[in-house]
C-alpha positions as CSV (number, residue, x, y, z in Angstrom):
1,X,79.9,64.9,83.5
2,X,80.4,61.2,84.5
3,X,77.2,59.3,85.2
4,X,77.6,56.5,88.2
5,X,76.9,53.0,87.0
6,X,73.9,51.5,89.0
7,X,74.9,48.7,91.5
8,X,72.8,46.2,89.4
9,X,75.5,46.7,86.9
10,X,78.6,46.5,88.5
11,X,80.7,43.6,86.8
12,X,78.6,44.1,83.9
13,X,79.0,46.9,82.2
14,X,82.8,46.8,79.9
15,X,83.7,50.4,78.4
16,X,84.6,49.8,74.7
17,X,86.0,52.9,72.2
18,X,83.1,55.5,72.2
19,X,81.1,54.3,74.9
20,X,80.5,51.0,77.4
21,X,78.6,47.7,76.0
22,X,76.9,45.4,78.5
23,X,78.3,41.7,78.7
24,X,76.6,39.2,76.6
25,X,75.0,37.1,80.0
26,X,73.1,40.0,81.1
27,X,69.2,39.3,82.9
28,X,66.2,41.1,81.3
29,X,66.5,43.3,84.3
30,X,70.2,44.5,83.9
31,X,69.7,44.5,80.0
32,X,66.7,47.2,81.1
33,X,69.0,49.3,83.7
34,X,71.6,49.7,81.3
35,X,69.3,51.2,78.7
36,X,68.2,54.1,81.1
37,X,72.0,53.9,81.6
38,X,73.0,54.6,78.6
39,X,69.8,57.3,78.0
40,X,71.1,59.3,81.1
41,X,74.8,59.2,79.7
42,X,73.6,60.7,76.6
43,X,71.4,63.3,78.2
44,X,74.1,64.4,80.4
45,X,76.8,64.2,77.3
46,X,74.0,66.8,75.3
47,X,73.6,69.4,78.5
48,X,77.5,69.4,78.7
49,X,78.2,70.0,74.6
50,X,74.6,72.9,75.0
51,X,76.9,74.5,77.8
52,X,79.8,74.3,76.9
């Protein structure tokens, strides 16, 4: 299941091998979205390996 990347992150967020990483001039805010980003990925990653 892909998860959306919040509009405060667009331009920010560069996929790397086994995930995304968040560019180094990132605000406090963004650096705080992208962790719930990355917790929601991971959640959603979990349900799909449970269902499968």
């Amino acid at each position: 299941m892909l998860i959306p990347i919040p509009p405060e992150l667009k331009g920010m967020v560069r996929f790397v091998p086994g995930g995304c990483a968040l560019k180094e001039s990132a605000t406090p805010g963004q650096q705080e979205a992208f962790k719930t980003f990355q917790a929601e990925r991971a959640r959603a990653q979990e349900a799909t390996v449970v269902s499968a």
